[in-house]
C-alpha positions as CSV (number, residue, x, y, z in Angstrom):
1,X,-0.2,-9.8,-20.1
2,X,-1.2,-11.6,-16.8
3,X,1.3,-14.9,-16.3
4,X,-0.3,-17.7,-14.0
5,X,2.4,-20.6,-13.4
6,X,1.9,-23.8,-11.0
7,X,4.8,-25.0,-9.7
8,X,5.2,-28.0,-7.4
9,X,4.6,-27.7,-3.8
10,X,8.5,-28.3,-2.9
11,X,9.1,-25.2,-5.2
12,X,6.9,-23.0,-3.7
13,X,7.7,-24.1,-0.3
14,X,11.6,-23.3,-0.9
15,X,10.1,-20.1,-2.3
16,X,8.0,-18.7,0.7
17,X,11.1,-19.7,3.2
18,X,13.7,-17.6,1.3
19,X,10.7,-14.8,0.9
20,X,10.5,-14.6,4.7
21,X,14.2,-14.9,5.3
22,X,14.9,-12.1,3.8
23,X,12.5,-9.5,5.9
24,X,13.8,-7.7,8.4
25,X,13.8,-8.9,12.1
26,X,10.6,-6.8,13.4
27,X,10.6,-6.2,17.6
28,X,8.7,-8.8,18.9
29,X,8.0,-6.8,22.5
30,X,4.4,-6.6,23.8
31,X,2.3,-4.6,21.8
32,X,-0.2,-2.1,23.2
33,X,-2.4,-0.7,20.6
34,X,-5.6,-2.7,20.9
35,X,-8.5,-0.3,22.4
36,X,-8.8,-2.6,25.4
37,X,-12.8,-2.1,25.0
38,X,-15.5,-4.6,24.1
39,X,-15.9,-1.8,21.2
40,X,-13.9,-3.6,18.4
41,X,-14.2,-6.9,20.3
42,X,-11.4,-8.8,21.7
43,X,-7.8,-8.6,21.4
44,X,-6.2,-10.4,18.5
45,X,-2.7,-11.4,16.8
46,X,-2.3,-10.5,13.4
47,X,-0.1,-10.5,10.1
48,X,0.0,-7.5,8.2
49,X,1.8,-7.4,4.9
50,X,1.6,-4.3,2.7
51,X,3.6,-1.5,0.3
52,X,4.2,2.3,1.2
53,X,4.6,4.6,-2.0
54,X,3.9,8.4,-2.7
55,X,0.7,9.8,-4.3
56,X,2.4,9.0,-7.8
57,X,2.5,5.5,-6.6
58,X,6.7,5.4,-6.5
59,X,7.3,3.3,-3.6
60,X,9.1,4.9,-0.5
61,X,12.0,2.9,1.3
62,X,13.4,3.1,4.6
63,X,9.7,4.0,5.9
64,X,9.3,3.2,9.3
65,X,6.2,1.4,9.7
66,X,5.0,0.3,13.5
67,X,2.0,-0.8,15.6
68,X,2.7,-0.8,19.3
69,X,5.8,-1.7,19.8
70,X,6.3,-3.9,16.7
71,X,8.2,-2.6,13.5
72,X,9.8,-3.1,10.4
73,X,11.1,-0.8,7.5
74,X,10.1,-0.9,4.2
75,X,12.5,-1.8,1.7
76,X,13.5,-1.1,-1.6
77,X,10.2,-2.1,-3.3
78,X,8.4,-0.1,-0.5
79,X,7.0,-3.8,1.0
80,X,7.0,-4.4,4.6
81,X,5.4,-7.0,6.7
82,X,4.4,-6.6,10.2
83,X,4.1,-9.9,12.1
84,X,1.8,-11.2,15.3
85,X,1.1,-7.6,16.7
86,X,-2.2,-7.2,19.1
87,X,-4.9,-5.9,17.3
88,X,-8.8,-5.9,17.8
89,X,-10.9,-8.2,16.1
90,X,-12.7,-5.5,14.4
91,X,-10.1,-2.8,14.6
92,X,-6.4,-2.6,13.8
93,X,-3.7,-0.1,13.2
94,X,-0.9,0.5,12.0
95,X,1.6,4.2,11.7
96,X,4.4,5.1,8.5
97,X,6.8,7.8,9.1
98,X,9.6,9.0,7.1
99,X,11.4,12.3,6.8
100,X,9.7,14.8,4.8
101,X,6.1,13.6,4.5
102,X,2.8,14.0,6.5
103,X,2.9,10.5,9.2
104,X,0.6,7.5,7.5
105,X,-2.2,6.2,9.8
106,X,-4.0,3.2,8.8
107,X,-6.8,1.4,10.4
108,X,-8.8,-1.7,9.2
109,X,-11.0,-4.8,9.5
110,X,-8.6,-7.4,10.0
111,X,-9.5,-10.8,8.1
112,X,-8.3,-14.0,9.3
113,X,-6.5,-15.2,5.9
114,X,-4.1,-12.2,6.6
115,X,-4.0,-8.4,6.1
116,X,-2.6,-6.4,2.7
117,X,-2.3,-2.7,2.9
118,X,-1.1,-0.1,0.3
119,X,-0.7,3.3,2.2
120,X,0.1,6.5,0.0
121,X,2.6,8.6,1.9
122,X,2.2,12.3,1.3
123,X,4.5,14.7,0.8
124,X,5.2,17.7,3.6
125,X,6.2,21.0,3.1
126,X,5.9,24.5,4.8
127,X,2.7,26.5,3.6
128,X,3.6,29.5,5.3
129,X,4.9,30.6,8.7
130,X,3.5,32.6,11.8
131,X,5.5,34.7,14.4
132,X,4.1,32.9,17.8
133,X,4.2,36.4,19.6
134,X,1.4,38.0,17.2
135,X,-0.3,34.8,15.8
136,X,-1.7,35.2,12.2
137,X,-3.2,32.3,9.3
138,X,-2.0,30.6,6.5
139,X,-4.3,29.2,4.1
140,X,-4.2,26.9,0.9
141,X,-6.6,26.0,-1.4
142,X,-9.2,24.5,0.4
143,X,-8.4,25.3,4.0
144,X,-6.7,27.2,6.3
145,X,-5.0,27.5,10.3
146,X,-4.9,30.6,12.1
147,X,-3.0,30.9,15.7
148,X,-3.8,33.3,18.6
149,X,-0.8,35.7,19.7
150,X,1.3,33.8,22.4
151,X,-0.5,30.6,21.4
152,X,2.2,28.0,20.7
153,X,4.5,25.4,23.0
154,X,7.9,24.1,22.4
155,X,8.1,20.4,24.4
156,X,5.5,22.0,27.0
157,X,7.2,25.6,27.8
158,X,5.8,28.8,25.9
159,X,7.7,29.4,22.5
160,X,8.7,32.7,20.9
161,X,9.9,32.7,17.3
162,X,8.9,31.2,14.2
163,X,5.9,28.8,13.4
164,X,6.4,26.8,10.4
165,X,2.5,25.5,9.4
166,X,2.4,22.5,7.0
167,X,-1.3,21.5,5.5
168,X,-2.7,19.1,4.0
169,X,-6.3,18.9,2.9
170,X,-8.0,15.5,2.0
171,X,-11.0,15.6,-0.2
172,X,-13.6,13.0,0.2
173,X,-14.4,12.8,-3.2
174,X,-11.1,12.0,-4.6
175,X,-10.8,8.5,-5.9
176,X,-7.5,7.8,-4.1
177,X,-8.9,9.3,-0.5
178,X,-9.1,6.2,0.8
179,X,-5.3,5.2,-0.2
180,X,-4.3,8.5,1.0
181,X,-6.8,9.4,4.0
182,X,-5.9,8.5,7.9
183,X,-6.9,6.2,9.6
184,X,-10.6,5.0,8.7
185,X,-13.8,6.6,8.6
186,X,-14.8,5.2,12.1
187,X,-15.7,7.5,15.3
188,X,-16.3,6.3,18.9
189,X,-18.1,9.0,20.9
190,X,-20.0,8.3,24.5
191,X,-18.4,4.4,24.1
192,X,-20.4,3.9,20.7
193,X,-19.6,2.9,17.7
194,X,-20.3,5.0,14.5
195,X,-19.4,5.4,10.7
196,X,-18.4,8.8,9.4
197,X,-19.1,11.0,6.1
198,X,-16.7,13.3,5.2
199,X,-17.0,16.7,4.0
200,X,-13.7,18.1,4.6
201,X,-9.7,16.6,6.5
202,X,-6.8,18.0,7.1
203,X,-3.7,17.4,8.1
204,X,-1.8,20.2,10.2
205,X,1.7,20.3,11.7
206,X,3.5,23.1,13.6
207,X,7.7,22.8,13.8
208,X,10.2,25.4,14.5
209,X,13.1,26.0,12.5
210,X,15.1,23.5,13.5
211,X,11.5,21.2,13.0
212,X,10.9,20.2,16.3
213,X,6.9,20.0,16.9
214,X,4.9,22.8,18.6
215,X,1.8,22.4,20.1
216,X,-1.2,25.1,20.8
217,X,-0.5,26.5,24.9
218,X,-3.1,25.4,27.5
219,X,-6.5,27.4,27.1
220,X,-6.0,28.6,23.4
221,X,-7.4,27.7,20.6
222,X,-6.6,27.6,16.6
223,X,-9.2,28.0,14.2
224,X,-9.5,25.4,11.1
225,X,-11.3,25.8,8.1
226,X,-12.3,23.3,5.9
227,X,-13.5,24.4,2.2
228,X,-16.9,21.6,1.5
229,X,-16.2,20.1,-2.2
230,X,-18.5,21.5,-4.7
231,X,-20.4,17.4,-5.2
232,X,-21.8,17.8,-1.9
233,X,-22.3,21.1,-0.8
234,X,-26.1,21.1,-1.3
235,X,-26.1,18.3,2.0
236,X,-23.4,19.8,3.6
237,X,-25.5,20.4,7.2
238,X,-24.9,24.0,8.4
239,X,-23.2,22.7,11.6
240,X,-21.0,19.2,12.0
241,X,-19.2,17.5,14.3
242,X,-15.3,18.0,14.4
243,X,-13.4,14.6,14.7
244,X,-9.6,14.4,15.8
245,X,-7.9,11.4,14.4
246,X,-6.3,8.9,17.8
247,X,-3.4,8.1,15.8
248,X,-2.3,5.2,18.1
249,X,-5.9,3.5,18.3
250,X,-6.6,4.2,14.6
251,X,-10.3,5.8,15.3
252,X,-11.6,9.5,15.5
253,X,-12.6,10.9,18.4
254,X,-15.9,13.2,18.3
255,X,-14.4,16.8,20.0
256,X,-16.3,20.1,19.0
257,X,-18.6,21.3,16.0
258,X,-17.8,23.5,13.0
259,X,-20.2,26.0,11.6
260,X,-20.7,26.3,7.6
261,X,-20.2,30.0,5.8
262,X,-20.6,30.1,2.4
263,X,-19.7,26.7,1.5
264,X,-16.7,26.7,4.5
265,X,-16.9,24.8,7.4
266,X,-15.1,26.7,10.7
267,X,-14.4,25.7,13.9
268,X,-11.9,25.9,17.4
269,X,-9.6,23.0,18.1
270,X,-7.0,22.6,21.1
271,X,-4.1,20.6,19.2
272,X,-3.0,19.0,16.4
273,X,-3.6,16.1,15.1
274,X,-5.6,15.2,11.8
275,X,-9.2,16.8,11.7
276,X,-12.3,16.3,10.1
277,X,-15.7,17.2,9.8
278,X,-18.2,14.5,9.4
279,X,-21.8,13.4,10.2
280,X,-22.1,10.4,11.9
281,X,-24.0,7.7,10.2
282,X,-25.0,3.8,11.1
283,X,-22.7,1.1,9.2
284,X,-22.0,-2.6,8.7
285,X,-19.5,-4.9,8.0
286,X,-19.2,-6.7,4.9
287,X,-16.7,-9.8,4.1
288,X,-16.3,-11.1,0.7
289,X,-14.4,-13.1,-1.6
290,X,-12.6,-12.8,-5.3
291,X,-11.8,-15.7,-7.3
292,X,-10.0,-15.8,-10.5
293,X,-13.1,-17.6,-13.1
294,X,-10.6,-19.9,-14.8
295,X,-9.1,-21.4,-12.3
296,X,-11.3,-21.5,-9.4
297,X,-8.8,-20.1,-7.2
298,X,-8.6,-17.1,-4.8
299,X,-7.5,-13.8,-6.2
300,X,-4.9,-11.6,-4.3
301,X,-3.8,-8.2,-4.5
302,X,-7.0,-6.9,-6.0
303,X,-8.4,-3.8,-5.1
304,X,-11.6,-3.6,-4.2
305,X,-13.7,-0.1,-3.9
306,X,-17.0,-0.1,-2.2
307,X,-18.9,3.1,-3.0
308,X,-21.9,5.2,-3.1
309,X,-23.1,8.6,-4.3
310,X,-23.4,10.5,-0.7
311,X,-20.7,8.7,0.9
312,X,-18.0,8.6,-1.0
313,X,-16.1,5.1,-1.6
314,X,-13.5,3.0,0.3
315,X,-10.8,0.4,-0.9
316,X,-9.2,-2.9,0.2
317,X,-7.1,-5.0,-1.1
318,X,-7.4,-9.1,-1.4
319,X,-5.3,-11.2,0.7
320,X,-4.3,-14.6,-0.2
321,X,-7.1,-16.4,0.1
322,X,-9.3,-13.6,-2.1
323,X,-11.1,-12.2,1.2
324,X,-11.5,-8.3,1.3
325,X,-13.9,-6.5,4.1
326,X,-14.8,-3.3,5.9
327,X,-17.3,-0.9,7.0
328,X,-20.0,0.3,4.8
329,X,-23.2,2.6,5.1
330,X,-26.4,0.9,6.5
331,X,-29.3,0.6,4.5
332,X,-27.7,2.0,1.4
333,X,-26.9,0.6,-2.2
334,X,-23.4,0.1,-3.3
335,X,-21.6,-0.2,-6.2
336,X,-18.5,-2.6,-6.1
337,X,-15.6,-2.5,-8.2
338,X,-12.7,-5.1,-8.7
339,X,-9.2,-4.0,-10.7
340,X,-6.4,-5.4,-10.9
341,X,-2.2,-4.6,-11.7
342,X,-1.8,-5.1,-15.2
343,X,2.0,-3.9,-16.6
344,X,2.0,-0.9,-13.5
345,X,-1.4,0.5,-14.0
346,X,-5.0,-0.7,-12.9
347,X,-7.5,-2.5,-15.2
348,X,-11.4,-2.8,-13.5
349,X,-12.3,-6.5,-14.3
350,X,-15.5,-6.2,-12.7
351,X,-18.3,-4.3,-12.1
352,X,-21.0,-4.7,-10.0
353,X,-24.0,-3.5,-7.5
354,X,-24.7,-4.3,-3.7
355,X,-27.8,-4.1,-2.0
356,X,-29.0,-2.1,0.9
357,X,-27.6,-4.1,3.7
358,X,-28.7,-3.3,7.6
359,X,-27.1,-6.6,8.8
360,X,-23.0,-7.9,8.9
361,X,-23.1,-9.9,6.0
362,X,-21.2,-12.3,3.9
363,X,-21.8,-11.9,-0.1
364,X,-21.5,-14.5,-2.5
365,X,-18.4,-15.0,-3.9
366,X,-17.3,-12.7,-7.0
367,X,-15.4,-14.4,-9.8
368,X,-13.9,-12.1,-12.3
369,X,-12.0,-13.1,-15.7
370,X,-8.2,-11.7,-16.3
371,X,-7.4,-9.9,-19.0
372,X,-4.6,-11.7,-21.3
373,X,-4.5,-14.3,-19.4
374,X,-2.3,-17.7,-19.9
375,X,-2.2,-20.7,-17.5
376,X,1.1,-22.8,-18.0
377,X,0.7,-26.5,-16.2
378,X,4.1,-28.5,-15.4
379,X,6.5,-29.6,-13.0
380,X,9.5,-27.6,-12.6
381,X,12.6,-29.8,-12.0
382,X,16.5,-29.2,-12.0
C-alpha cells in the first residue's frame, strides 16, 4: 500500500536540508562534457539525481558516478546525486564505474524541473581468452570478437601474452534495454542529428592478466558479430551502419557498415568501445507530465516507457514536478505506459496510445490513479 502524508512546510523544509547534508561533497571543477556544437543546443547547468543497481535491481554502492569533472559515489541505497555539471540543452551525460562490471553510460533529455536516472550496472566477466601472437574468437550466445595475430596494444606498445575478452550483448527487444543499454539511441554523423534502431550491441573489453586494457594495434582490425533477434529479422536490411558509442559525449558515432549472413550481422572495427548496428531513422522530442488524479499533484519516480512495434521502447523516469521526455520515432504511433514502485516491484497504472507525431510536442497531461492509496491530512507538531 501506497502512503501519501502532507506535512507542514517547516517539516519538509528541515527535511530536504538534512537530505542534502548528508550527500557527499561532489568536485565542483569546470566540467567539459557538453558537445560544444549547436547540435544539442547550448550549454547548460544541470541536477541529476538517480540510483545505480545490478540487472536484478540490488542496488550497487561505492559506484563512481561522473560527468566531466564532477562526481559523487553512490551510497548504500545505490542513490547519488550529481549537482550543476555542464550539459547540453538537449543532450547530457553521465558515466558509472565500479570494479567488476561493464562501465554505465547514460545519456538524456535533460528537463528543467530536474533529472532522475536509474542505470542497471552489468556484471563483467571473462568469456574466453586469446594468445595476442596468433589471434583467434570467442563467441557467446549471440555474438562474437575475433583478433588478428599480433593485433593487440598494451598503453600504446605492441603486447604479447594473454587477451582476456569480456562480452556483453544487448538485445533491443528486451524490456529492460533501455535501463541497461549505453548511452541513448542518438547518432551524429556529417554534423546531423539522427535517431537509431537497434538490431544488435555489444559491449567488448580486452585486459591482460593483471586487467589492464588492451587496445587493437594501428592498421588492424577485429571482426564483431552481432546475432539479429528472431522479432525482427524479417526487416533486418542486409547491410547497416556500425555505431561506436562516444562514451564522454554520450552519442554514437556512425564508423563502418556490417553485412548480414544468415540472420548475423558482421563487420571490421578499429577499437573498443560499445558497438552497434542500427538504421538511422528521423525523431522528435516529446515532454510530458504525470499527475497523481486524487490529488492533483505531480507524480515522481514513475517510469515511463514510450514504445512501438519496429522500434523497440525507451524509459524515463518522472522528476519532481511529474515531467518525463525524450526522443521518439517521427511519424509513428506509440504506446505509452506509466508504473509505479508498489512494495519493490512495478505496478502499470496506466495505459495509453500516442499519435504519429512529426513535430516537438508537448502532450496533455496524464493523470493516473494509485493503487491502495490513502491520503492522511494534518499538521505534524512536537
Amino acid at each position: 500500500m501506497i502512503k501519501y502524508f502532507r506535512l507542514s512546510l517547516a517539516v519538509l523544509a528541515l527535511i530536504l536540508l538534512t537530505f542534502y547534508a548528508c550527500k557527499k561533497e561532489e568536485n565542483a571543477e569546470p566540467d567539459s562534457t557538453n558537445t560544444s556544437n549547436s547540435l544539442f543546443g547550448s550549454a547548460v547547468s544541470i541536477t541529476v539525481k538517480g540510483k545505480v543497481c545490478d540487472v536484478n535491481g540490488v542496488a550497487i554502492s561505492g559506484a563512481l558516478v561522473k560527468s566531466g569533472n564532477v562526481n559523487s559515489t553512490t551510497d548504500v541505497n545505490g542513490m547519488f546525486i550529481l549537482n550543476d555539471f555542464s550539459a547540453n540543452q538537449k543532450l547530457g551525460c553521465i558515466t558509472v564505474e565500479k570494479a567488476g562490471y561493464f562501465k554505465g553510460v547514460r545519456s538524456f533529455l535533460p528537463k528543467s524541473g530536474g533529472n532522475e536516472l536509474q542505470i542497471r550496472l552489468l556484471t563483467k566477466s571473462v568469456d574466453g581468452t586469446i594468445n595476442s601472437s596468433v589471434g583467434g574468437t570467442v563467441a557467446i550466445q549471440n555474438g562474437s570478437v575475433s583478433l588478428p595475430a599480433n593485433g593487440v596494444l598494451l598503453n600504446n606498445a605492441p603486447y604479447s601474452g594473454t587477451v582476456n575478452v569480456a562480452i556483453k550483448h544487448f538485445d533491443p527487444m528486451s524490456t529492460n534495454f533501455s535501463d541497461e543499454m549505453p548511452g541513448s539511441l542518438v547518432g551524429v554523423t556529417n554534423d546531423s542529428v539522427s535517431g537509431l534502431t537497434s538490431y544488435g550491441m555489444l559491449g567488448v573489453e580486452l585486459t591482460d592478466n593483471s586487467g589492464h586494457l588492451l587496445q587493437i594495434a594501428n592498421g588492424k582490425t577485429a571482426t564483431l558479430t552481432f546475432k539479429v533477434p528472431a522479432s525482427l529479422q524479417a526487416s533486418a536490411p542486409s547491410s547497416i551502419d556500425l555505431w561506436s558509442l562516444d562514451e564522454v559525449k554520450g552519442y554514437w558515432v556512425k564508423e563502418g557498415v556490417a553485412t548480414l549472413v544468415n540472420n548475423v550481422y558482421t563487420g571490421q572495427v578499429s577499437h573498443f568501445s560499445f558497438w552497434n548496428c542500427d538504421v538511422s531513422t528521423d525523431f522528435v522530442y516529446i515532454n510530458g507530465q504525470i499527475i497523481n488524479s486524487q490529488t492533483q499533484q505531480p507524480l515522481q519516480g514513475a517510469t515511463i516507457t514510450i514504445s512501438s512495434p519496429n522500434f523497440g521502447s525507451r524509459n524515463d523516469l518522472t522528476n519532481s514536478q511529474g515531467q518525463f521526455s525524450g526522443a521518439v520515432p517521427n511519424g509513428v504511433g506509440l504506446s505509452i505506459t506509466v508504473s509505479v514502485n508498489c512494495s519493490g516491484s512495478q505496478t502499470v497504472v496506466y495505459n495509453g496510445n500516442l499519435p504519429a507525431m512529426s513535430t516537438n510536442t508537448t502532450i496533455a497531461a496524464i493523470a493516473v490513479s494509485l493503487p491502495g492509496q490513502t491520503i492522511l491530512t494534518g499538521t505534524v507538531v512536537g
